[in-house]
Structures are given as structure tokens and as C-alpha cells.
N, C-alpha and C positions, 0 to 999 in steps of 0.2 A: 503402287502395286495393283490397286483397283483398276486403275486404267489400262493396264499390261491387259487383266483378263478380260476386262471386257471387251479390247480391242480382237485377243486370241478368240473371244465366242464369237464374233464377227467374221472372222478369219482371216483379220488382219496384223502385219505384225507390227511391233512398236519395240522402242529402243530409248533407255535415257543419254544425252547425251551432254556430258559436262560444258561448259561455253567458259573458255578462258579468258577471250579478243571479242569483247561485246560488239563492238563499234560495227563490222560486217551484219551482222545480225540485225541490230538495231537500224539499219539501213536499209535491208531487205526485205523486214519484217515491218517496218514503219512503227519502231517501238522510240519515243520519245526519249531524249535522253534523261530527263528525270525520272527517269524509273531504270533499274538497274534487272541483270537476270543472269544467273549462274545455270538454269537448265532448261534445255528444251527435249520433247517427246516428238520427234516425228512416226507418226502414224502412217501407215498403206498397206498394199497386199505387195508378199514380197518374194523376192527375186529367186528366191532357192526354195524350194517344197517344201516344209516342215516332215523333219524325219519322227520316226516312232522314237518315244520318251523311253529313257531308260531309269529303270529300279530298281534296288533291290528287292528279291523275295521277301514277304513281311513274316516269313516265318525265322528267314536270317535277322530281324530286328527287333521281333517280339520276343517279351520274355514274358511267360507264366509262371505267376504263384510266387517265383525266385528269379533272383539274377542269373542269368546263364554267362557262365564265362566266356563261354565257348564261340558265343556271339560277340563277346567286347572286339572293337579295333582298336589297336594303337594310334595314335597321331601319323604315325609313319606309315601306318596300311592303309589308314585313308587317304594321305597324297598319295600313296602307289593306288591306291583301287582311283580317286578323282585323273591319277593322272592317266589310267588308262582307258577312263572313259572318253577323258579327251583327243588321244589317238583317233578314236572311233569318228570326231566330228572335224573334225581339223582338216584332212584333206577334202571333207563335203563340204565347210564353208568358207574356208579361207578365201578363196578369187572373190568372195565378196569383201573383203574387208584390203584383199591385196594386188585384186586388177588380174589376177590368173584365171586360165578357165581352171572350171570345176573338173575334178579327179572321178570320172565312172565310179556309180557304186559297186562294189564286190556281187552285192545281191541281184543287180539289175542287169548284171550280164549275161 
């Protein structure tokens, strides 16, 4: 995780990435075969702009003095609230992960 941010204060971005099929790796990278690796971090400045972070208001999350019910989520509202945050990124970053151009932003039009 340290490395995420300090790559992000750089402004660079970073990704971990699981390695199932060492052998390509180990070829490309000149990693010996006695020595084994299940993950790699590539590092760079990347291909899509980093969009503004999304939060919730911390007054929706704090509670003073007492629990506010009123603020609890269910299991169920949090996949509905995660899943509509993901609407919001999914057509801005998908071509990177699925070879399509990028989807104009709503706002940048």
C-alpha cells in the first residue's frame, strides 16, 4: 500500500498484479529460476487522467455522542451505493483494461 501512495504522490500510477505463469516473467524480467514470485507492481504515468475521488459526506458517517441509526447501511445498501459508484467509472475506464476507446465524459462535453 505504501508504494501505491507513493507512487500516486509522484503521479504516477501503480497496480498489483497477481502472476499465475511465472516462466514469461521470469524470462523477461531475468529472474532466476530459484527464486519463485507470485506478484508484480508495475509502476508509470498512466494512460487515462485520474478522475476526482469519490466520498461520502463525513457527516453521513459520523456519529456524535450516540449511534445514529439513521446513518447505519445495510449490507445490501452498500452493494447498491459500491455498485453505483462503479457505473460512474466503468465507462471512463474500461478501454483500458478492454482494448475500447474511452466513453466522453458527461461533464467534459
Amino acid at each position: 500500500m505504501m508504494m501505491h501512495l507513493a507512487a500516486a504522490a509522484l503521479g504516477l500510477g501503480s497496480q498489483h498484479v497477481t502472476i499465475h505463469i511465472q516462466e514469461p516473467f521470469k524470462r523477461i524480467l531475468g529472474v532466476p529460476d530459484l527464486l519463485t514470485f507470485s506478484l508484480i507492481m508495475p509502476i508509470g504515468y498512466p494512460a487515462v487522467a485520474p478522475k476526482e475521488g469519490v466520498r461520502r459526506p463525513l457527516e453521513d458517517m459520523v456519529h456524535a455522542e450516540r449511534f445514529d441509526m439513521s446513518k447505519y447501511m445495510s449490507n445490501r445498501e452498500v452493494i447498491e451505493y459500491l455498485y453505483r459508484l462503479r457505473e460512474k467509472t466503468v465507462p471512463v475506464y474500461s478501454h483500458s483494461y478492454a482494448g475500447r476507446p474511452p466513453v466522453p465524459d458527461k461533464a467534459e462535453e
